[in-house]
C-alpha positions in Angstrom: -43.3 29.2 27.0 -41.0 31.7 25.2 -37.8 30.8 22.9 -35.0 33.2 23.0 -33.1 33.3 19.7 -29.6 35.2 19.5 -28.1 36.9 16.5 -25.4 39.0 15.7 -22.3 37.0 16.7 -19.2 36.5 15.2 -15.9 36.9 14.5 -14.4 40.2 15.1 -10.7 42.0 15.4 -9.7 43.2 19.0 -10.9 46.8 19.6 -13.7 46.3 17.6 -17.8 45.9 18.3 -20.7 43.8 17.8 -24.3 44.0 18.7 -25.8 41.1 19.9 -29.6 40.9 19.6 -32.1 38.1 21.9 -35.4 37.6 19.7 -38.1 36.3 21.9 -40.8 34.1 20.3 -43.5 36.0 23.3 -43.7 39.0 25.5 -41.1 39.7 27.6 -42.9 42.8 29.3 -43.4 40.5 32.6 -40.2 38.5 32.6 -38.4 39.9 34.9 -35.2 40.1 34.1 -33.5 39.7 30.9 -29.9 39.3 30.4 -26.3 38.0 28.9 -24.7 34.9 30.2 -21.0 33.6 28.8 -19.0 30.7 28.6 -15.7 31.2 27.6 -13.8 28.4 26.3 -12.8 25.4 29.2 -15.1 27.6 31.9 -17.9 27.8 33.5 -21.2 30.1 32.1 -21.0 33.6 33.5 -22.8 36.4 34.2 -22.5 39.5 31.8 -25.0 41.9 32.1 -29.0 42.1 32.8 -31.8 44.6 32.8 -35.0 44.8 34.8 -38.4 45.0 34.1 -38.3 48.2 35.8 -35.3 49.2 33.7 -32.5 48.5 36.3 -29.1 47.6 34.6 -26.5 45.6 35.8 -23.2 44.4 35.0 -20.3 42.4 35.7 -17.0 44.3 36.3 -15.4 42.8 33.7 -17.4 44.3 31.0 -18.4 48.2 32.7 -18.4 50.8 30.5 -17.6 48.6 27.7 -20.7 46.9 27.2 -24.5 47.9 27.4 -27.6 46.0 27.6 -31.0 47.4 26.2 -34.3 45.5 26.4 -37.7 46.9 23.9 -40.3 45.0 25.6 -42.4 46.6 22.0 -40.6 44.5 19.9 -39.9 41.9 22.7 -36.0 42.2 21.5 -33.1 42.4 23.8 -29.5 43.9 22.9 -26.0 43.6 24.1 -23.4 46.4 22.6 -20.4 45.0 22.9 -17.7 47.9 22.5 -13.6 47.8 23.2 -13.5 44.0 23.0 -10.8 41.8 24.2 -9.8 38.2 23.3 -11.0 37.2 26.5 -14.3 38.0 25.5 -14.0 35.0 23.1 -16.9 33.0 24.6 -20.7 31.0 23.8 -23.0 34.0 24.7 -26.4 33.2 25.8 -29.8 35.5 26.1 -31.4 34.6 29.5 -34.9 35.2 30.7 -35.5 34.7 34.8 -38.1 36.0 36.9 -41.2 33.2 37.8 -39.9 31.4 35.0 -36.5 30.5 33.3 -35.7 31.0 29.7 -32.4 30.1 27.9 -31.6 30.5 24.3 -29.3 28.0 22.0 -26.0 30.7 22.6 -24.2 32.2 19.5 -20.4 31.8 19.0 -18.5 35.6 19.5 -14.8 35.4 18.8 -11.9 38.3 19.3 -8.7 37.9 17.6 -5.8 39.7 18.8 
């Protein structure tokens, strides 16, 4: 079993960045896939971004070019770079691990004033 632990949150102007980081309490080397999930306020968890064990990134439209995933399966750490932000990326964000197995973390609170 492996706990995901996000860090890095917060509140931050419009324009500006954060980096979120995913700790992971085991390997990750043969999860997968690791990724972002959201939850703005009054919707429904979406998908942000996720990388591959193979190193394949994707992400969602809304966040191209802005945003950029990074996974060290060394360290067993994933990143989000969150660049340009928007007050609608005011949301919950969660670290995700899928594959054979499903791994959620607890989510950490990212705010964007205008």
């Amino acid at each position: 079993q492996v706990q995901l632990v996000e860090s890095g949150g917060g509140l931050v102007q419009a324009g500006g960045s954060l980096r979120l980081s995913c700790a992971a309490s085991g390997s990750i080397f043969s999860i997968n896939y690791m990724g972002w999930f959201r939850q703005p306020p009054g919707k429904q968890r979406e998908f942000v971004a996720s990388e591959s064990s193979g190193g394949i990134k994707t992400y969602a439209d809304f966040v191209k070019g802005r945003f950029t995933i990074s996974r060290d399966n060394a360290k067993n750490l994933v990143y989000l770079q969150m660049n340009s932000l928007k007050p609608e990326d005011t949301a919950v964000y969660y670290c995700r691990g899928w594959g054979s197995n499903n791994y959620w973390g607890q989510g950490i609170q990212v705010t964007v004033s205008s």
